[in-house]
DRENDO-1510 file (C-alpha; in Angstrom, 1 decimal, always signed):
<recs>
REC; n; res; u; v; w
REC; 1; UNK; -104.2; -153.3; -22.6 .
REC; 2; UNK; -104.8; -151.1; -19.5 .
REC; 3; UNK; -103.6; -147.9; -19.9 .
REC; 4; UNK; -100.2; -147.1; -17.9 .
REC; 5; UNK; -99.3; -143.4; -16.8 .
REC; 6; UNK; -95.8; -142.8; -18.2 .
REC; 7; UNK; -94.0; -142.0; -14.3 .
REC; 8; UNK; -95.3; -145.5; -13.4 .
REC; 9; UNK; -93.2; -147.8; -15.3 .
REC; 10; UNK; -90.4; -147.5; -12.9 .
REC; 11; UNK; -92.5; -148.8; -10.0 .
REC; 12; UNK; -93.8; -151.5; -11.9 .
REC; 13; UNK; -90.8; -153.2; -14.1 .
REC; 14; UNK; -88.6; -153.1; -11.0 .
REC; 15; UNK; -90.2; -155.2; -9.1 .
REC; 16; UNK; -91.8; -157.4; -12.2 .
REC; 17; UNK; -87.9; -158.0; -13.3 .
REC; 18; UNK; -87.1; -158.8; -9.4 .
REC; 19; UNK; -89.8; -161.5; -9.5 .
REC; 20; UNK; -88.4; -163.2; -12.7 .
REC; 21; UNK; -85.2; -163.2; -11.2 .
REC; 22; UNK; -86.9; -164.7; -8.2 .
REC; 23; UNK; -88.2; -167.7; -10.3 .
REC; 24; UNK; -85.7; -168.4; -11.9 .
REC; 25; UNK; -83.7; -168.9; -9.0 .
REC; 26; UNK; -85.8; -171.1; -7.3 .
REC; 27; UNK; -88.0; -168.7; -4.9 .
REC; 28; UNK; -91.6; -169.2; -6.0 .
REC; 29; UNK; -93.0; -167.3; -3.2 .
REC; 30; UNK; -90.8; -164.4; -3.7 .
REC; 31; UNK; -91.7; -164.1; -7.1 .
REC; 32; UNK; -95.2; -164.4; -6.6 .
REC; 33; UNK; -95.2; -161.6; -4.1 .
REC; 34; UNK; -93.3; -159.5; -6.2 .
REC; 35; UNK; -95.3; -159.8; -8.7 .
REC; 36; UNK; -98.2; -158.8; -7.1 .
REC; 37; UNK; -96.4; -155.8; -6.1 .
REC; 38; UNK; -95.8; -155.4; -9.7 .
REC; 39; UNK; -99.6; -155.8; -10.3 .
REC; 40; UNK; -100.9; -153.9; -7.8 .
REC; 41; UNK; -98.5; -151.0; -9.2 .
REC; 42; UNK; -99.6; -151.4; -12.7 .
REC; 43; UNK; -103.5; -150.9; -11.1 .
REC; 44; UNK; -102.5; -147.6; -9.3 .
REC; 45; UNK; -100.9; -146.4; -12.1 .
REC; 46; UNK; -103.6; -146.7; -15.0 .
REC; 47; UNK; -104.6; -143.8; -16.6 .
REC; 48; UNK; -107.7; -144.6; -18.0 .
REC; 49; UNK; -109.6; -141.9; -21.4 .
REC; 50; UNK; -111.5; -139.6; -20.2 .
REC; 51; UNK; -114.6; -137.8; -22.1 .
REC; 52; UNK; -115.2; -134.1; -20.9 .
REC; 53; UNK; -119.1; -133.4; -21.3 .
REC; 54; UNK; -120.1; -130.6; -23.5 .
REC; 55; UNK; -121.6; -128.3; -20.6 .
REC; 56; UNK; -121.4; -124.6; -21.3 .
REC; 57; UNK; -119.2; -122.9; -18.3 .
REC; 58; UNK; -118.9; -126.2; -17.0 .
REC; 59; UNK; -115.8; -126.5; -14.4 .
REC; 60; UNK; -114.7; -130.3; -14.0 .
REC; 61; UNK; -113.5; -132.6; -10.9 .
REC; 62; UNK; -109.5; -132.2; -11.2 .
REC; 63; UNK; -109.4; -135.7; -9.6 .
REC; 64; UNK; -110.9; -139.0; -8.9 .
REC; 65; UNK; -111.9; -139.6; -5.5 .
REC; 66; UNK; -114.3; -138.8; -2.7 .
REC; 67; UNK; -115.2; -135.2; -1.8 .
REC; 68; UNK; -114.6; -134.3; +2.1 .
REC; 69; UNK; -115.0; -130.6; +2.1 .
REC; 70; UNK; -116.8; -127.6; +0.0 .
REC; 71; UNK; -115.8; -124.7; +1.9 .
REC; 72; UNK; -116.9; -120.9; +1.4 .
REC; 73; UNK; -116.2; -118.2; +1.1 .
REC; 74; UNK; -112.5; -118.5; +0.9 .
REC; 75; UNK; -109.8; -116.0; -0.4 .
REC; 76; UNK; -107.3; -116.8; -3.0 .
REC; 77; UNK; -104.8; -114.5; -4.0 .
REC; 78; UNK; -105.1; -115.8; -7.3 .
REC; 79; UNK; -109.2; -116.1; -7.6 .
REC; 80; UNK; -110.3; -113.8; -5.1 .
REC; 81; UNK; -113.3; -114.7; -3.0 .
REC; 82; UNK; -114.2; -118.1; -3.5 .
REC; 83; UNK; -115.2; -121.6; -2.7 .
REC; 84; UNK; -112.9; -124.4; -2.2 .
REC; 85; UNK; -113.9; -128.3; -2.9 .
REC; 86; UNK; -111.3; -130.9; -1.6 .
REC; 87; UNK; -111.4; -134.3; -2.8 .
REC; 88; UNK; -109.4; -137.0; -0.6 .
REC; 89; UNK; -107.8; -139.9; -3.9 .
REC; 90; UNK; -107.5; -143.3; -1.7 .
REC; 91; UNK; -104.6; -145.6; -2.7 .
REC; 92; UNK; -107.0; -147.8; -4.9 .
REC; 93; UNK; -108.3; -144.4; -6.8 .
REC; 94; UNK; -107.2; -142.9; -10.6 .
REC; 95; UNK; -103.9; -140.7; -9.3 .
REC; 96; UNK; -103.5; -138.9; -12.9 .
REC; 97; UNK; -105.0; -135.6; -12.5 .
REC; 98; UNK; -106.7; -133.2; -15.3 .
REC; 99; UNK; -107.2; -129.8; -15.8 .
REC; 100; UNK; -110.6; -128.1; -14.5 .
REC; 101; UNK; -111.3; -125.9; -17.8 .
REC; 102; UNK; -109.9; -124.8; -20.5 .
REC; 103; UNK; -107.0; -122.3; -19.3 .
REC; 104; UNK; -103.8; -120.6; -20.0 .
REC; 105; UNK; -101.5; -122.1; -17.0 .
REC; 106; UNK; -100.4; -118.5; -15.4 .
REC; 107; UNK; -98.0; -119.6; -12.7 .
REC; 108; UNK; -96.9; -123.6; -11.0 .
REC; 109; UNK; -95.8; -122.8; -7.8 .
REC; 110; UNK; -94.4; -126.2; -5.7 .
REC; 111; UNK; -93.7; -126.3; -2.3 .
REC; 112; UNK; -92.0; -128.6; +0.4 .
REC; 113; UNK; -94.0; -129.7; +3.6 .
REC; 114; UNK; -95.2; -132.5; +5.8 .
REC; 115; UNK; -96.9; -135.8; +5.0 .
REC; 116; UNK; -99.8; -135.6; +7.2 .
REC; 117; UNK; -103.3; -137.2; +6.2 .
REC; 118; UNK; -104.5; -136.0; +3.2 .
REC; 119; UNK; -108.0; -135.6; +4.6 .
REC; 120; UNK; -107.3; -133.0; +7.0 .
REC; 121; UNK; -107.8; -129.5; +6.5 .
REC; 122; UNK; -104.3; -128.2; +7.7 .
REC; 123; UNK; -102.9; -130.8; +5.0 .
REC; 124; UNK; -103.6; -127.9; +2.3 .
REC; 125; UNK; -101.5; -125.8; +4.0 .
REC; 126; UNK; -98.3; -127.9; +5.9 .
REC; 127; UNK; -98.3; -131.1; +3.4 .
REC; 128; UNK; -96.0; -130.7; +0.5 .
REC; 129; UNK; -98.0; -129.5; -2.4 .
REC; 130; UNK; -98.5; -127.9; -5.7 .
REC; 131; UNK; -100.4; -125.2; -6.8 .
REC; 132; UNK; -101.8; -124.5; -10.4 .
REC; 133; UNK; -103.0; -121.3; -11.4 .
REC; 134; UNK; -105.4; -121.5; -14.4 .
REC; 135; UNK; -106.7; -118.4; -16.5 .
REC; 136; UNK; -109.5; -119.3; -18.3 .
REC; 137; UNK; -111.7; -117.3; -20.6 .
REC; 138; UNK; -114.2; -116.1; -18.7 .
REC; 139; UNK; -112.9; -117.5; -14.6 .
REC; 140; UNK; -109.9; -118.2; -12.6 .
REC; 141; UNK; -109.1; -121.4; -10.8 .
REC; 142; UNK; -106.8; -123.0; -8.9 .
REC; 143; UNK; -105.6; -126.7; -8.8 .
REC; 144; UNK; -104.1; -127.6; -5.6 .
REC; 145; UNK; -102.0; -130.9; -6.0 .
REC; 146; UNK; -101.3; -131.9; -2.0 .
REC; 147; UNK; -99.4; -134.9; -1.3 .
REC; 148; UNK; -100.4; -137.5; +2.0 .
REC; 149; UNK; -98.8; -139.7; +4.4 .
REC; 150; UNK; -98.2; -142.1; +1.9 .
REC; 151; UNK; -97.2; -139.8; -0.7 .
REC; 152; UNK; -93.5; -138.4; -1.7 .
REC; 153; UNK; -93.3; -137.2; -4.9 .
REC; 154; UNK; -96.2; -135.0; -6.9 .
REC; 155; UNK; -95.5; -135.3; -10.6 .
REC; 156; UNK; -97.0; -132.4; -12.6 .
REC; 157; UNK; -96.3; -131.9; -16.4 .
REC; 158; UNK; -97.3; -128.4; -16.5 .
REC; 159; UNK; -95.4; -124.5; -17.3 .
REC; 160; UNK; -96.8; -121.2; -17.4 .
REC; 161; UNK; -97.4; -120.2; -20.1 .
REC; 162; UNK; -98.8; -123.8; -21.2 .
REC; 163; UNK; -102.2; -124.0; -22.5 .
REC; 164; UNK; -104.5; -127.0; -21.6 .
REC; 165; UNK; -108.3; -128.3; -22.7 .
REC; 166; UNK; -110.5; -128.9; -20.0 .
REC; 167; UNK; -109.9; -132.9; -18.8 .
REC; 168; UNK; -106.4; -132.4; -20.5 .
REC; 169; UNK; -103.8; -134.7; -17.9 .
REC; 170; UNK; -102.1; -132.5; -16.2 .
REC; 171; UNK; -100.2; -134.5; -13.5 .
REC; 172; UNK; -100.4; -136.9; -10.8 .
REC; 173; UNK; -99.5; -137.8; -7.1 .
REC; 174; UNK; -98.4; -141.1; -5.9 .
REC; 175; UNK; -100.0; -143.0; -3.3 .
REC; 176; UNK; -102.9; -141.4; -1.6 .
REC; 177; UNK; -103.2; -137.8; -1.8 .
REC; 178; UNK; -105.7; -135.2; -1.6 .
REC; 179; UNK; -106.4; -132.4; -4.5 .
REC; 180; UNK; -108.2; -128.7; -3.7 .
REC; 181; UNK; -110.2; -126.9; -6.3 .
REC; 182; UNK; -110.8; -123.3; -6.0 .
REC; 183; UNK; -113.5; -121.6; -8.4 .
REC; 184; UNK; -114.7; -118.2; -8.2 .
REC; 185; UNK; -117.2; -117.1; -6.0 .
REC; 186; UNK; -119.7; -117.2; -9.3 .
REC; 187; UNK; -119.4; -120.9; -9.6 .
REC; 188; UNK; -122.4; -122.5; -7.2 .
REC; 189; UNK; -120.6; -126.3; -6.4 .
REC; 190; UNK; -122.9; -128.8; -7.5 .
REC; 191; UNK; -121.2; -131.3; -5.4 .
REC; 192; UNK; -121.4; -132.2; -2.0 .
REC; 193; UNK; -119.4; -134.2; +0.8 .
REC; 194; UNK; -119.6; -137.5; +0.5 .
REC; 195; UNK; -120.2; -137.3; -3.1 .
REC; 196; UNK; -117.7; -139.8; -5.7 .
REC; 197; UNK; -116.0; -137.4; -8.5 .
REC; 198; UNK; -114.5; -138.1; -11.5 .
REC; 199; UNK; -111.1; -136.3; -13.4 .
REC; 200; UNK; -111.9; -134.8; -16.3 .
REC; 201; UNK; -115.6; -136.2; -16.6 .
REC; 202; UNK; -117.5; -135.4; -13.2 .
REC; 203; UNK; -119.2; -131.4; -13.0 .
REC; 204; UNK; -118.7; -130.3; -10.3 .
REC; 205; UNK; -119.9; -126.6; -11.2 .
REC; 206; UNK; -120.7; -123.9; -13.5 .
REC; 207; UNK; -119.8; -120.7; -14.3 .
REC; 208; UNK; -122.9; -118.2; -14.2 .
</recs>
């Protein structure tokens, strides 16, 4: 049985009870396009295991997807000088995101904005988003949950104080969505634009 995030259920018995209903009174095409609704929910929603590699210092992808920026320096209040790598999730992507490392979760700080494309760089700054400040043994890093035009609601199941393992779930953001990683300025990224990541699984750095 595909795996099913726990916030996607809603989304996908609604409109799977709507298209029984729509059978069984007599609307076959209805029901067949609700129930690809209902399919093509139960696909966005799966939340697939995930096997973090045993690299020493090793800082993982946060999120499936594409990678459309590595940008340095920048500053963090949290990390201090840095490097930030972006990753754009497309609707047919994993959504469920995991943590980078293994970290104490020092502060969750949401805030409301716009619904602009992901991709864009100003979308880290104006798009609702959700920021994730990890403390991990040795490094700091941040986990920037950003939702997209399609987007309205980032889920994210952390606290601070909470402890996590590295590719531990951590959250998720529905419908297209973009998530920013900032490491410390000692992690070199060992990723590039372009490149396909994966959460919990994909290295996308280390720490030196």
């Amino acid at each position: 049985m595909l795996p099913i995030a726990a916030a996607g259920w809603p989304f996908i018995l609604v409109p799977l009870a709507l298209a029984l209903g729509a059978w069984g009174a007599g609307w076959p095409k209805t029901g067949l396009a609700l129930g690809l609704l209902a399919g093509f929910m139960a696909f966005f929603f799966r939340d697939p295991e995930r096997h973090p590699p045993g690299v020493p210092g090793a800082v993982l992808a946060p999120a499936d997807g594409r990678v459309t920026e590595v940008r340095e320096p920048v500053e963090d209040p949290f990390v201090g000088r840095g490097r930030q790598i972006s990753i754009f999730l497309s609707p047919l992507d994993v959504h469920v995101n995991r943590s980078p490392i293994a970290a104490l979760v020092a502060d969750v700080q949401y805030r409301p904005g716009a619904f602009r494309p992901a991709y864009r760089a100003e979308a880290s700054e104006l798009n609702e988003r959700n920021t994730i400040a990890l403390q991990g043994q040795e490094e700091r890093v941040v986990v920037r949950q950003i939702a997209g035009v399609l987007a309205r609601r980032i889920v994210c199941r952390l606290r601070p104080g909470d402890k996590v393992a590295a590719g531990e779930r951590i959250g998720l953001i529905r419908f297209g969505s973009r998530v920013d990683l900032v490491v410390p300025w000692s992690v070199t990224p060992s990723v590039r634009v372009g490149d396909r990541v994966r959460a919990g699984e994909t290295v996308v750095g280390v720490v030196e």
